[in-house]
PLY file of the C-alpha trace (Angstrom):
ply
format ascii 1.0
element vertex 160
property float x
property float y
property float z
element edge 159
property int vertex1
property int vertex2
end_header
-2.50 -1.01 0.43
-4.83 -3.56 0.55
-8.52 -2.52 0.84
-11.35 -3.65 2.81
-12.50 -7.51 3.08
-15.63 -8.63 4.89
-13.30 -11.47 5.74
-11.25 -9.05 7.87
-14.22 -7.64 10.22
-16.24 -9.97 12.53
-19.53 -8.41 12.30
-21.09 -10.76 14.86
-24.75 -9.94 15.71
-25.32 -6.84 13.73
-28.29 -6.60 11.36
-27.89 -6.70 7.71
-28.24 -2.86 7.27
-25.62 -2.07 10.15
-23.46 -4.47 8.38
-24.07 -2.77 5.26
-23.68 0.72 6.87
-20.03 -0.15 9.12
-18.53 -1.77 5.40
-19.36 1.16 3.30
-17.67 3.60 5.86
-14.79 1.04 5.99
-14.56 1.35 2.39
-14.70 4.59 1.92
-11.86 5.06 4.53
-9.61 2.50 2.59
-10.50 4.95 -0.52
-9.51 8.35 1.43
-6.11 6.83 2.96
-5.77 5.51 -0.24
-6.05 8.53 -2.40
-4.04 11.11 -0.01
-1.17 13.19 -2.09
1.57 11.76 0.37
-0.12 7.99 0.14
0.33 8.12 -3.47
3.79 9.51 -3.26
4.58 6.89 -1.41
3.28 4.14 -3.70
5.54 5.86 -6.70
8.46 5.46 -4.19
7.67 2.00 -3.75
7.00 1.21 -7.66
10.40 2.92 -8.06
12.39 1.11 -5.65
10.89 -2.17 -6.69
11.84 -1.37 -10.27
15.44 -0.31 -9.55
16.10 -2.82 -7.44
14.44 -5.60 -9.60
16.32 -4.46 -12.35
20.20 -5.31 -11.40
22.03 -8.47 -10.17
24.19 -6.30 -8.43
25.87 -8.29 -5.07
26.39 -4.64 -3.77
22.32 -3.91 -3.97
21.83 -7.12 -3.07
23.35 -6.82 0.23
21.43 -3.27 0.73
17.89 -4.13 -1.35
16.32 -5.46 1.50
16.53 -2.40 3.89
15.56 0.00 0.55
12.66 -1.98 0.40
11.62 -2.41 4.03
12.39 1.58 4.47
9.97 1.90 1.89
7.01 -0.21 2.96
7.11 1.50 6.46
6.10 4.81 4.59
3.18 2.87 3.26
2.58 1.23 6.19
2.92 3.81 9.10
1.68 6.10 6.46
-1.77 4.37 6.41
-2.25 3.63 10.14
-1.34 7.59 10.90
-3.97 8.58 8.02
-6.55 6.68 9.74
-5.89 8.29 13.45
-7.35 11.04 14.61
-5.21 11.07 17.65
-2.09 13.89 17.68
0.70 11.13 19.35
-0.05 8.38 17.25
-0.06 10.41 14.38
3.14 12.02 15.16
4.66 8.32 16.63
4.02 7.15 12.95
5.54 10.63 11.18
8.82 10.33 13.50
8.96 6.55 12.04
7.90 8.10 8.80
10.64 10.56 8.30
13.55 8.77 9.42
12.91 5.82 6.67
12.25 8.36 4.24
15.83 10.11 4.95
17.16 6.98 4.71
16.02 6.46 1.73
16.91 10.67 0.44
20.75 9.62 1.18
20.49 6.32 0.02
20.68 7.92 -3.40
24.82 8.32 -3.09
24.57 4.69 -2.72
22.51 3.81 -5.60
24.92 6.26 -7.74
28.03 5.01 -6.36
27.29 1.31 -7.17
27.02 2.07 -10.80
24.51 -0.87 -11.42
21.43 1.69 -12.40
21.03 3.71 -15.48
21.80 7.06 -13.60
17.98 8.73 -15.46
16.35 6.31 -12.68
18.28 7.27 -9.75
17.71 10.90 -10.22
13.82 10.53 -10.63
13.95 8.39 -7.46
15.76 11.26 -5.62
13.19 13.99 -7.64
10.05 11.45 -6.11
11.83 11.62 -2.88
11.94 15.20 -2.47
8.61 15.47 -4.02
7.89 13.26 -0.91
9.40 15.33 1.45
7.57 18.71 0.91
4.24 16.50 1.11
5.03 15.30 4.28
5.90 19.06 5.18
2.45 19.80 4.34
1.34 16.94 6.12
3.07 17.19 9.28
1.58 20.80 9.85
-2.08 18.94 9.50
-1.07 16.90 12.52
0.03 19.78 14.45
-3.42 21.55 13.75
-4.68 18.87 15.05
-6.16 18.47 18.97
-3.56 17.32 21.45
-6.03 15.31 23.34
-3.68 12.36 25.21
-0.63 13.22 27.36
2.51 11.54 26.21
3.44 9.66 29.19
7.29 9.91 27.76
6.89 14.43 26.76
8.26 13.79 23.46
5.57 15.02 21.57
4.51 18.36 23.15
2.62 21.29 21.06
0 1
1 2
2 3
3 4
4 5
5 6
6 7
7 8
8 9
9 10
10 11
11 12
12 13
13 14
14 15
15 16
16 17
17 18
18 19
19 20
20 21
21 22
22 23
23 24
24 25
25 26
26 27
27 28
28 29
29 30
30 31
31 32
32 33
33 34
34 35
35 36
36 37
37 38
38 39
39 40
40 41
41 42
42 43
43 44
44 45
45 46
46 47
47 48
48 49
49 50
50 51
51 52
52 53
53 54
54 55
55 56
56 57
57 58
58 59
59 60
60 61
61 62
62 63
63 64
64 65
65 66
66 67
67 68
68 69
69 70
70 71
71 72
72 73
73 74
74 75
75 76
76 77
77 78
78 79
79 80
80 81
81 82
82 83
83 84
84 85
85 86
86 87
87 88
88 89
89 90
90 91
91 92
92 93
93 94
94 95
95 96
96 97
97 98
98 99
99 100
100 101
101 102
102 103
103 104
104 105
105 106
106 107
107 108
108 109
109 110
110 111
111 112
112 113
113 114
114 115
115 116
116 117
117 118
118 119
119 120
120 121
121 122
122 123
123 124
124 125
125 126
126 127
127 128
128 129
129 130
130 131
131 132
132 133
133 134
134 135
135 136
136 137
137 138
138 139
139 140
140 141
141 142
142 143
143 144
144 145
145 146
146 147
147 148
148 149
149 150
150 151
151 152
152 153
153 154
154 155
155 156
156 157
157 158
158 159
């Protein structure tokens, strides 16, 4: 992920000190997110994909590469904003999203095997990484339902 920039934040008419103060505790929070077991296994997934799929001219990866990859960045990505909530629905919005591109990507593994394009050493460590993933997430997804249910989902999906 990308970390803070005091391009990103208008700090408008704050003094120098609250500026100071608000970009240190933005920083730190990029460094938290950043450093979480489940973050990190998520940025091996990614380096992994990237490398298996950079590695082959296959047409039948070709046609499928894309999704890997975009399956993968939403782990990083919905990862992240669900690290940084402290709200129970978000948090669980973002695992839902969460664990249905990382099963993709679990089962995607017959694919990868099937096509015969991958040296089959890599395709198992993906699938070891993913499960690795998987039992982090476990862990995780019991932290969010310690956490307070403090907003009514308007739909009832997520109910403690």
């Amino acid at each position: 992920m990308d970390s803070f920039d005091d391009d990103d934040f208008d700090f408008g008419e704050l003094s120098d000190e609250e500026r100071e103060e608000i970009e240190r505790e933005m920083k730190a929070e990029d460094a938290r997110v950043n450093k979480h077991p489940l973050m990190l296994q998520a940025q091996e997934i990614l380096n992994i994909v990237d490398y298996l799929l950079d590695s082959t001219d296959s047409e039948t990866i070709a046609m499928y590469g894309g999704t890997l990859r975009e399956s993968t960045m939403m782990l990083v990505v919905k990862l992240s904003s669900a690290l940084r909530s402290d709200s129970y629905v978000i948090c669980m919005q973002s695992a839902s999203i969460i664990r249905d591109h990382a099963e993709y990507l679990r089962l995607s593994n017959h694919m990868l095997t099937d096509s015969e394009a991958f040296d089959e050493k890599y395709i198992t460590m993906f699938r070891e990484e993913m499960e690795k993933f998987r039992e982090l997430f476990k862990i995780w997804a019991k932290e969010i339902r310690d956490k307070e249910n403090d907003f009514e989902d308007e739909w009832g999906l997520f109910l403690k």
